[in-house]
N, C-alpha and C positions, 0 to 999 in steps of 0.2 A: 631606933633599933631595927635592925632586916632581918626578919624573922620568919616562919613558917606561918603566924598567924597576923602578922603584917600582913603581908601579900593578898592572904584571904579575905580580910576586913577591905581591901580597895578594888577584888574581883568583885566583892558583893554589889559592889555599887560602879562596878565598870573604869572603876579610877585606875587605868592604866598606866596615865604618863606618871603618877605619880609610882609605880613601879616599877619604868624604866630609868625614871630620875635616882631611884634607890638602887640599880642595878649600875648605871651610870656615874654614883658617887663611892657605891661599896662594893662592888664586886671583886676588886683585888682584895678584900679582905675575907670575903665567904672560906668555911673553912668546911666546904662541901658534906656537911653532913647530910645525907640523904632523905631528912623531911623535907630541908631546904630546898634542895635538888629537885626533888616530887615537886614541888610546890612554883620553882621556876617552870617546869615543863608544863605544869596545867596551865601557868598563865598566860607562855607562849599560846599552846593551842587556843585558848578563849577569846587571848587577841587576834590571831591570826584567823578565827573564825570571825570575829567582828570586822575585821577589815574587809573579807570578804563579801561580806552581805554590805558592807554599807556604801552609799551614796556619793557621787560625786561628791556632792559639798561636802558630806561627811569625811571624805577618803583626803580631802584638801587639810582640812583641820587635822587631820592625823601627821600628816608629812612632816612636821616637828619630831612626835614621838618616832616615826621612823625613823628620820635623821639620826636622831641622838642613840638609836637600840642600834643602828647600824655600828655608830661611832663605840658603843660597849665594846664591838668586837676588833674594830681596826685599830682603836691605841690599846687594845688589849688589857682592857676591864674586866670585862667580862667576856668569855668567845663563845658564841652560840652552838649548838649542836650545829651539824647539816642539814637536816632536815628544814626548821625555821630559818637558817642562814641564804640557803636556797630560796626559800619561799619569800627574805626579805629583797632579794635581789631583785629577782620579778618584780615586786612594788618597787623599788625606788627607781629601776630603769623603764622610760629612758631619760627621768627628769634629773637627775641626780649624773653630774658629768662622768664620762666614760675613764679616765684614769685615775678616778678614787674609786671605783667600783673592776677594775681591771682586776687588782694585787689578789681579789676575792675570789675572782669569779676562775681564774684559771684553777681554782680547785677544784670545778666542775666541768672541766671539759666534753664532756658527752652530752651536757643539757644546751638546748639549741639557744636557750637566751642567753647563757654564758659564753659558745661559740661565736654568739653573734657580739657582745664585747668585743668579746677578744682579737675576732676578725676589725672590728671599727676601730680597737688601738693602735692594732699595727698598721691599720690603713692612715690615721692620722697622724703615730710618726714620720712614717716616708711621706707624707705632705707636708710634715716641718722640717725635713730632712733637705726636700726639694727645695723648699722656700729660703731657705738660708744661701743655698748659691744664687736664686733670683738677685739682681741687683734691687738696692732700693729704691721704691716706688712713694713718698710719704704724701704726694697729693692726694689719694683717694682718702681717709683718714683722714686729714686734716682738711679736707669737703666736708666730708662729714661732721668734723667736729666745728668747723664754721660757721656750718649750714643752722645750726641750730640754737633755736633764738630763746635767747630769755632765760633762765636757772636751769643749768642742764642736768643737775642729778639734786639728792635728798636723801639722807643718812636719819637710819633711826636704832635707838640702842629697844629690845626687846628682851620681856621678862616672863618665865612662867613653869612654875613651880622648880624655882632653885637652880632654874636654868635661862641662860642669856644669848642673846644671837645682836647680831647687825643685821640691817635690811639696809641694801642701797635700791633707790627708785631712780631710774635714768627716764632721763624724755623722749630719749632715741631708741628703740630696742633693737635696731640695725646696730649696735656697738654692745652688746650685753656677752656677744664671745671674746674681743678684745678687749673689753674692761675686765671682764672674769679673769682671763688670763692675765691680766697684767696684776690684779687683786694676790693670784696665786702666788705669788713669789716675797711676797711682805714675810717680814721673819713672827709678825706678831698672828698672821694667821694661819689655820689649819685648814680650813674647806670651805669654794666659796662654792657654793647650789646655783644653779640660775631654777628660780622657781616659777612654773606657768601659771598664767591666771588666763580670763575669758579675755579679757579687754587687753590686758600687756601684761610683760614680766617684769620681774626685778629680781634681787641676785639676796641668797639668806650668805650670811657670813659667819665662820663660828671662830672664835679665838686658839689660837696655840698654845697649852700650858707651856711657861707658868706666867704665859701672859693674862692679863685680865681685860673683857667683851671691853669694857670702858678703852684701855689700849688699843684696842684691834680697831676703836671707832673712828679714834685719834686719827691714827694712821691710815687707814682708808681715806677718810675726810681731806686730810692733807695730799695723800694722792690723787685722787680725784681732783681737787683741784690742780695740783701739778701738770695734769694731765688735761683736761680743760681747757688752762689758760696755756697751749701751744700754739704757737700761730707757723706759716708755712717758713718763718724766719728762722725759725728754732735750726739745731744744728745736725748734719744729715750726714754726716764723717765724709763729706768731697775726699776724694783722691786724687791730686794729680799723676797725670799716667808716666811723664819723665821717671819722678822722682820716687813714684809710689807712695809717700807717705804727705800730706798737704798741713805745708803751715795753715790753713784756712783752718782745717779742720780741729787741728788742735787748740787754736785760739777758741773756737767755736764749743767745745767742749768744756774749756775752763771758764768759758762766759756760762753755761749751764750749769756747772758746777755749781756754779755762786749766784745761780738763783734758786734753785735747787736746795741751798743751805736756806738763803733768807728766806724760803720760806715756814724751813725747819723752824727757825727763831721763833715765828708769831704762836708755832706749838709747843711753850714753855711744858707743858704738862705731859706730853711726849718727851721731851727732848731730855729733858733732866735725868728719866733713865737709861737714856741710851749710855752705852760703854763705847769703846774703840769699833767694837767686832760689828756695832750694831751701825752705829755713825757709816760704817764701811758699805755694809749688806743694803744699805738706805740707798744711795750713792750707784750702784753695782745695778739697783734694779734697775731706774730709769736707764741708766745709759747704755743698757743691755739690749731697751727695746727701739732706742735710735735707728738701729741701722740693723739689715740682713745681710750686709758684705763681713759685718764686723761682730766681735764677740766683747761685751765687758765681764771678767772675772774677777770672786775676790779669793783671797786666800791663793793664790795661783805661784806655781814652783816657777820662779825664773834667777838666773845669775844661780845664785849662791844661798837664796833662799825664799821663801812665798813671801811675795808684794803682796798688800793689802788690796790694790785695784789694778789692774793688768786688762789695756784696750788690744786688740789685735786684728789684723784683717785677715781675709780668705787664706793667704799665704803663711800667715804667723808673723808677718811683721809687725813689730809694733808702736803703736801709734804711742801710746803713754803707761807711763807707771805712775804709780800716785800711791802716796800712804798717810793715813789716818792717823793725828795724834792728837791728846789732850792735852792741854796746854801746864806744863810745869815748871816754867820758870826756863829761864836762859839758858844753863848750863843745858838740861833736858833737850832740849829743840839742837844745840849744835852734837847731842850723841843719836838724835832722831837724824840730823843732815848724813853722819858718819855711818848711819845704817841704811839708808836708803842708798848712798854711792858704791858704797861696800860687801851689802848682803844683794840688792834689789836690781842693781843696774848693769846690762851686760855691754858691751865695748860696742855692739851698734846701735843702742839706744838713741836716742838724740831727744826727747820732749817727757819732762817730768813733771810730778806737783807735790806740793808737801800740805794737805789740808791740816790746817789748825784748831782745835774747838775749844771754846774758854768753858768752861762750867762750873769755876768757883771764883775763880780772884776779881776782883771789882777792878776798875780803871781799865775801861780796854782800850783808849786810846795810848796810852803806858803802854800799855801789852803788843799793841801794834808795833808803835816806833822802836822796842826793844825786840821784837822779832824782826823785823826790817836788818837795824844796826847788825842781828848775832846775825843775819845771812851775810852781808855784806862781811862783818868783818872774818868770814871763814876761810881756811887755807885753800879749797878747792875753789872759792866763788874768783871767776874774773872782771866782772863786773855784773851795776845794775842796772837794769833796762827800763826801767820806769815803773808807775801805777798803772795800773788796766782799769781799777776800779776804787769805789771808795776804803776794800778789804783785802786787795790784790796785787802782785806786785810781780814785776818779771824781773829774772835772772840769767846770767850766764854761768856757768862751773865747767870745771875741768874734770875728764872721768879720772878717777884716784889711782888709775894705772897706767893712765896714757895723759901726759897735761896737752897735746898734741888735740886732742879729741875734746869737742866744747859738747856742753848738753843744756838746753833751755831748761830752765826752770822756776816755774810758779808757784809760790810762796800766797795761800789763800787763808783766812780765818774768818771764822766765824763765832758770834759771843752768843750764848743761853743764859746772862748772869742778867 
């Protein structure tokens, strides 16, 4: 119960996190009666005097409960006065990265640590703004990620009072802003921290409702390794300059693809809840950070309605469409073919994929040979081009309004069952 003499009973003995954890789980329910109210505001002050006074190490053990009083106000729990809002800004900058701490701070324009945000957002958009027309560069990076020997990162799920976080521990801290950012874009998380220490960093992670820390752990884990195990082979979107768009590349992309999935496979406890949207967002992230010439989108308006995955370069041409389906049976896959030619693919298109996912019926090697046969036997396919892989298969089709115009296409699944 969150109460007026709650609150009191955990000042007395200085138990604050367990205040913020109460503020953290009930405050869209407070029904602001004004003991309540008094009673938040002294806590504030009490903590906010304690932070003051205490000690580095001490000030390090707090940065949990700041994180989480911060996060009251940003998914909008609880929203602090300005006064302690202001005052929590100052502690968590500059450990706490700059565009989760941005959305806040420009409501204090005239205080010099918020101007100074504010100025370092807009300075680090226009240098991603910039970087995106740089051609790609992936030797440095993948130096790096070579260079270093032995178990490169370490995943830990963390507990403390009714609150949970991820810690990832890297070997390298020369990569703790490119892993951050590539962390940020997972649909199961919300904020990743790079948190200092004397000797190294490592990155706190906190879950997305209504995902759960266990989920968020999943998925990191599996990224991270994802990301890892690239070597300088991996695929980099070549362009030929004739043609603009390079069969290399596209080959090169659905060889990622499909590993990419297998490795989805070995994380049954992840993967069993993913839905379509998610299989998709999975998918969209890696391929997003392949390349600075090239953009991967999902959900993205093209033809006649949003592909699921949409690759394009500097100009907008595009290299692939691809859409995400769960596996329902034959009939399903040839009204899944008649919607990707139909809704998804416009008349210059030329390179597509139809991802597969089984997540309930047994037998997939059934499931293979009868998705095969329904490609083949389809009114637009002109023919089949062969296996790529053990789960893969190339195609020819004709676009559904021009038989004149062929479009490659790959036909991938993968099984969770």
């Amino acid at each position: 119960m969150f109460s007026q003499e709650v609150i009191y009973q955990h000042l007395q003995t200085k138990n604050f996190s367990a205040i913020i954890t109460l503020l953290h789980e009930n405050g869209n329910n407070l029904n602001n009666e004004t003991n309540i109210d008094h009673a938040i505001n002294i806590f504030m002050d009490e903590f906010f005097k304690y932070v003051q006074t205490a000690d580095q190490e001490s000030l390090r053990e707090l940065n949990q409960d700041l994180d989480i009083l911060f996060m009251c106000h940003t998914q909008k729990k609880y929203f602090l006065k300005p006064e302690p809002l202001l005052q929590l800004i100052h502690l968590l900058y500059p450990r706490v990265d700059i565009s989760y701490l941005h959305p806040v701070a420009t409501t204090f324009p005239k205080d010099a640590i918020c101007r100074e945000i504010i100025g370092k957002f807009e300075n680090q958009t226009a240098i991603r703004e910039a970087e995106l027309l740089k051609p790609y560069c992936p030797e440095h990076i993948q130096s790096e990620i070579i260079a270093i020997r032995g178990q490169k990162f370490d995943t830990k799920v963390r507990y403390k009072d009714n609150t949970s976080w991820v810690k990832v521990f890297l070997r390298s801290n020369e990569l703790l802003d490119v892993v951050a950012k590539h962390l940020r874009k997972l649909s199961s998380i919300d904020r990743v921290n790079i948190t200092p220490k004397d000797s190294h960093n490592d990155l706190t992670i906190y879950a997305r409702r209504p995902f759960t820390t266990e989920e968020a752990h999943d998925e990191v884990k599996l990224t991270l390794d994802n990301y890892f195990s690239r070597s300088p082979a991996d695929p980099i979107f070549k362009e030929e300059v004739i043609s603009g768009i390079s069969d290399i590349a596209y080959f090169q992309i659905l060889d990622y693809i499909l590993k990419l999935g297998v490795g989805l496979e070995s994380f049954r406890n992840l993967s069993i809840k993913m839905d379509e949207e998610r299989y998709r967002d999975y998918f969209v992230n890696y391929l997003d950070s392949l390349s600075n010439n090239h953009t991967a989108t999902g959900e993205t308006f093209h033809a006649a309605g949003k592909s699921d995955i949409l690759i394009r370069n500097q100009v907008k041409e595009v290299l692939l469409v691809a859409e995400c389906k769960l596996w329902s049976g034959q009939a399903y896959l040839s009204r899944a073919i008649d919607q990707l030619f139909e809704r998804y693919i416009a008349w210059r298109d030329g390179k597509a994929a139809l991802l597969i996912f089984n997540t309930k019926a047994g037998g997939f090697t059934k499931i293979i040979n009868t998705a095969v046969e329904t490609m083949k036997a389809h009114r637009l396919c002109v023919s089949y081009e062969g296996k790529r892989g053990e789960t893969s298969f190339s195609f020819k089709f004709r676009n559904h309004q021009d038989p004149d115009k062929l479009i490659k296409l790959e036909l991938i699944l993968f099984n969770f069952v």
